[in-house]
N, C-alpha and C positions, 0 to 999 in steps of 0.2 A: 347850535345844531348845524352839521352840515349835509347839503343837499347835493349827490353823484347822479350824474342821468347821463347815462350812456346811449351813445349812439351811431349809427355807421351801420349796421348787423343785414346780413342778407342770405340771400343764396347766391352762389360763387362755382364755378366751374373747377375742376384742379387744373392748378397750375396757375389758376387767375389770383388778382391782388383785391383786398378789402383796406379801409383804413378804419378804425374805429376811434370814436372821442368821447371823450365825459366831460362834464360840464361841472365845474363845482361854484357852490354858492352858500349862500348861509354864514353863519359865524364859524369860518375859515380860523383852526387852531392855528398854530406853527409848524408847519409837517415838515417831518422828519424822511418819509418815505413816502409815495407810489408806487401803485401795482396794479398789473393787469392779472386777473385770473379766472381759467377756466372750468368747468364743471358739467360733467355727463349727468345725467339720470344715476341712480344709485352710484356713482364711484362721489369720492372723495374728490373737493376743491384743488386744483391745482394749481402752481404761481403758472406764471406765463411770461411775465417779462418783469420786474423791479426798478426804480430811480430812485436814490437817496437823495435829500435835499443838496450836497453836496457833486452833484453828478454820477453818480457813478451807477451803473446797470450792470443788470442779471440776469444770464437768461438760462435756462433748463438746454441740457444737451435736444429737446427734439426741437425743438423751432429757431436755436441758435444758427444763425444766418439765414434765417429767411423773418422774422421780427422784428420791428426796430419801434423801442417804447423812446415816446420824445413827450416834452411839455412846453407850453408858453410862456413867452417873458415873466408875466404876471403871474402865472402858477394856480391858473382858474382852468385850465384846461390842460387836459392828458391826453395823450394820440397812444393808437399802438400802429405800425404801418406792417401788413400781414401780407407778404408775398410769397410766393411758391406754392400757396394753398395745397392742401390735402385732405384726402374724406376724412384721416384722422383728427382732422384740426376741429371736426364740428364738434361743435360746445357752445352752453349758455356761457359768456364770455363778464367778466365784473369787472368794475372799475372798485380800489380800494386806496383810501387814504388813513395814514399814521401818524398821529404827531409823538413827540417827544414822551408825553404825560400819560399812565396808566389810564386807560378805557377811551382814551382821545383814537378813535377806528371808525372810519366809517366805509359802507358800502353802500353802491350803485345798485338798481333792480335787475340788471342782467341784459342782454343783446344777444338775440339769436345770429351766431354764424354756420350756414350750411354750406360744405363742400359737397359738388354731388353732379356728374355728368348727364 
């Protein structure tokens, strides 16, 4: 079982910068993928930034160049580093890891980030 706990989340001015982390633990599958993603009240989960085990990232045209999703040697920790802030950005923000193998998914409990002057 693996264990996501996110953390970083606050209130943020626009314009200002936030970093967020997740902390993974537990019996760590083989992942395939990490992901940062966001989610308002009623709307739909969105990605917000992706890393394949392989390197390589994704990011959605509204946060592309202002997001930057990195991770540690070891691959127990996920950063997202969130600059340019905007009231649009607030969201309850997930940490998401995937391994290779059907139902190998797990998620984070959430991090509140507030833009807001």
């Amino acid at each position: 079982q693996v264990q996501l706990v996110e953390s970083g989340g606050g209130l943020v001015q626009p314009g200002g910068s936030l970093r967020l982390s997740c902390a993974a633990s537990g019996s760590i599958f083989v992942i395939y993928s990490m992901a940062w993603y966001r989610q308002a009240p009623g709307k739909q989960r969105e990605l917000v930034a992706s890393l394949t085990s392989y390197g390589r990232t994704n990011y959605p045209d509204s946060v592309k160049g202002r997001f930057t999703i990195s991770r540690d040697n070891a691959v127990t920790t996920l950063y997202l580093q969130m600059n340019s802030l905007k009231p649009e950005d607030t969201d309850v923000y997930y940490c998401n890891v995937k391994g290779y193998l059907s139902g190998q998914d797990a998620w984070g409990q959430g991090t509140q980030v507030t833009v807001s002057s």
